[in-house]
N, C-alpha and C positions, 0 to 999 in steps of 0.2 A: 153044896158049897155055902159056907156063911160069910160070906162080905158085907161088909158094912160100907153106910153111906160116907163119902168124905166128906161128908158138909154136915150131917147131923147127928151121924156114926148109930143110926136106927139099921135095921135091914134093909137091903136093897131090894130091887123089884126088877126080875124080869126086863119087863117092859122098860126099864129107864135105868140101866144099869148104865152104868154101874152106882148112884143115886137110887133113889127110893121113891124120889115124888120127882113130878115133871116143877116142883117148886124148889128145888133143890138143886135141878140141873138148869134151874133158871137162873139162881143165886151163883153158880159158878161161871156161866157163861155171863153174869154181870161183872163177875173178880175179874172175868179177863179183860173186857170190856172196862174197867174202871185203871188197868194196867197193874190188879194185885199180882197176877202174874206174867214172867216174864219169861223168855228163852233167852238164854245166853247167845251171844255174837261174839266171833272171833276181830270183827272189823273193830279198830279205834273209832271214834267219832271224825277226826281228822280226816281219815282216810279215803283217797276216791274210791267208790264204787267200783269194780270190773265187770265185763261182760263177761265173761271165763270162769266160770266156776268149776271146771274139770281143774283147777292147777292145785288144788288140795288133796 
């Protein structure tokens, strides 16, 4: 299988897949950590919180 790194699109490795280097999947786990990345939410900001998450 030939996947490439998403961070510096070299091969990936085995061991730190799906990245290439343990400095690579340090640089992403920074993007998340800095808020480059995000999950979408269904809640407004407005919105109170529920304790009920089965009503989706």
């Amino acid at each position: 299988m030939n996947s490439r790194c998403p961070i510096c699109h070299q091969q990936t490795e085995p061991k730190f897949r799906p990245f290439c280097s343990q400095h690579c999947a340090n640089v992403d786990l920074g993007r998340w950590f800095n808020g480059n990345y995000r999950v979408p939410s269904f809640r407004q900001d407005n919105e109170e919180e529920t304790e009920d998450y089965n009503e989706r």
